[in-house]
C-alpha positions as CSV (number, residue, x, y, z in Angstrom):
1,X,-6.3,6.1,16.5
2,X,-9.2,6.3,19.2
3,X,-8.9,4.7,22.3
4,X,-11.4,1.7,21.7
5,X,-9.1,0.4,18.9
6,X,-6.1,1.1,20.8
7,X,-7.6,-1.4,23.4
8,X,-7.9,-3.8,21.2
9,X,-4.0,-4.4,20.8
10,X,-1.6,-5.6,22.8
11,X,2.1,-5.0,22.3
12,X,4.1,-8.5,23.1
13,X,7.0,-6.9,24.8
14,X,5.8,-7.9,28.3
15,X,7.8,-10.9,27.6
16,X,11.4,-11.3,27.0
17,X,11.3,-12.5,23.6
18,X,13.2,-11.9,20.4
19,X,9.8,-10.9,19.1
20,X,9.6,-8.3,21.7
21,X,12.5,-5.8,19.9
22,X,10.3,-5.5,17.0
23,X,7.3,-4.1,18.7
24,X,5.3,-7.1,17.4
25,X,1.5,-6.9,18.6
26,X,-0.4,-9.9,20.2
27,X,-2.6,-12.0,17.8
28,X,-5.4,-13.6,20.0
29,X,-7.0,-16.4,19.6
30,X,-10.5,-16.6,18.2
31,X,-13.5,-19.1,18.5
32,X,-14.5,-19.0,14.9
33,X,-13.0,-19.6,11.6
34,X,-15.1,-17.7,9.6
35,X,-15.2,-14.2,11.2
36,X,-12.7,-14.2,14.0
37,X,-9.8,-13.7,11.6
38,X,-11.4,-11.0,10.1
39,X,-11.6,-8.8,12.7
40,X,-9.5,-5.9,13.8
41,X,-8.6,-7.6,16.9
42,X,-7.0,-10.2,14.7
43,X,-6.5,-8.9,11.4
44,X,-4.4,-5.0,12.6
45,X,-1.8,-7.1,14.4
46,X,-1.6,-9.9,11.8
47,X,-0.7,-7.3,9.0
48,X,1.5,-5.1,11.8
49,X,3.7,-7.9,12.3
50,X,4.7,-9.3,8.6
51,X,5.7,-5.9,7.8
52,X,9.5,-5.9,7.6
53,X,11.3,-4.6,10.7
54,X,12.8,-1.6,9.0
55,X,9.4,-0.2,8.8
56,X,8.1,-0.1,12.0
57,X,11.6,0.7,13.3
58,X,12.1,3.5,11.5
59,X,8.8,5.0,12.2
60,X,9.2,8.3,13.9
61,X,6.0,10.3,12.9
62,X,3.0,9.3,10.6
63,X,4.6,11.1,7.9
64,X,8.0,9.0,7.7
65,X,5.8,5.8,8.0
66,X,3.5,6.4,5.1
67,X,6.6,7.5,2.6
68,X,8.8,4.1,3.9
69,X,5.2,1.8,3.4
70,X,4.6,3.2,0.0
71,X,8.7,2.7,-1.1
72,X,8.3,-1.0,0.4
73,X,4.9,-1.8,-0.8
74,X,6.1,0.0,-4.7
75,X,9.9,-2.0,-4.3
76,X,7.8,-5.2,-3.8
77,X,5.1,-4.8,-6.3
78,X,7.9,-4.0,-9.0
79,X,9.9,-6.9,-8.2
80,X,6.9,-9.1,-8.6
81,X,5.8,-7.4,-12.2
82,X,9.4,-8.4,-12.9
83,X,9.4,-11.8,-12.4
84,X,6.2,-12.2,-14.2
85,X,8.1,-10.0,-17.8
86,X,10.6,-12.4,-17.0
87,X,8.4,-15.5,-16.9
88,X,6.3,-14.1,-20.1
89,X,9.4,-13.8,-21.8
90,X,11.1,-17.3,-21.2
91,X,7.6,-18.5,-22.1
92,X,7.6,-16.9,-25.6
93,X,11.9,-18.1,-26.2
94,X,10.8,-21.6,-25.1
95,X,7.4,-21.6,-27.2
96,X,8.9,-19.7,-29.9
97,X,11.7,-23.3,-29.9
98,X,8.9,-25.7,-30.0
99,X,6.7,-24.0,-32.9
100,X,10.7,-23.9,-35.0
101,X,10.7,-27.7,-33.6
102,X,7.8,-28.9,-34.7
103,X,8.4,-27.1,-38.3
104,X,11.6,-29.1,-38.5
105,X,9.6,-32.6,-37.7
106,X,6.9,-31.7,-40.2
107,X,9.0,-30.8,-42.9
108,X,11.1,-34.2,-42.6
109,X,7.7,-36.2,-42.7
């Protein structure tokens, strides 16, 4: 990372905060709603700091980070394609029920 964007981050563990073990990064404030969150300034330590704090602990060279990010990131995407199967599926048992309901109604009538 070149010096210009490491100047734009600032680690919060000046202060003694629980927040300051996890090597959080400082969000600033911005003047605009459009833009400002947007930026790197805004955006880097935003993203930095909702990853989980196994992550960025565990961290020891560029290598071990990229291969824990892309288990975490694959672990979470396949937990969320789960729930939606699982949703498609109770759909289909509980539409399936009402089609075999409505059959029963219409052939009483």
């Amino acid at each position: 990372m070149t010096t210009a964007l490491l100047n734009l981050l600032n680690i919060v563990s000046l202060h003694n905060l629980r927040s300051a073990t996890h090597d959080d990064l400082l969000v600033p404030r911005t003047r605009t709603i459009i833009y400002g969150p947007r930026s790197f300034a805004v955006s880097g330590p935003c993203v930095w700091n909702d990853l989980p704090p196994t992550l960025s602990a565990s961290a020891g060279t560029l290598r071990q980070f990229q291969s824990t990010l892309k288990t975490i990131l694959f672990c979470s995407a396949y937990i969320i394609w789960d729930m939606i199967w699982q949703f498609r599926d109770r759909f289909r048992a509980l539409e399936q029920h009402y089609i075999n309901l409505l059959t029963c109604l219409l052939t009483q009538v």
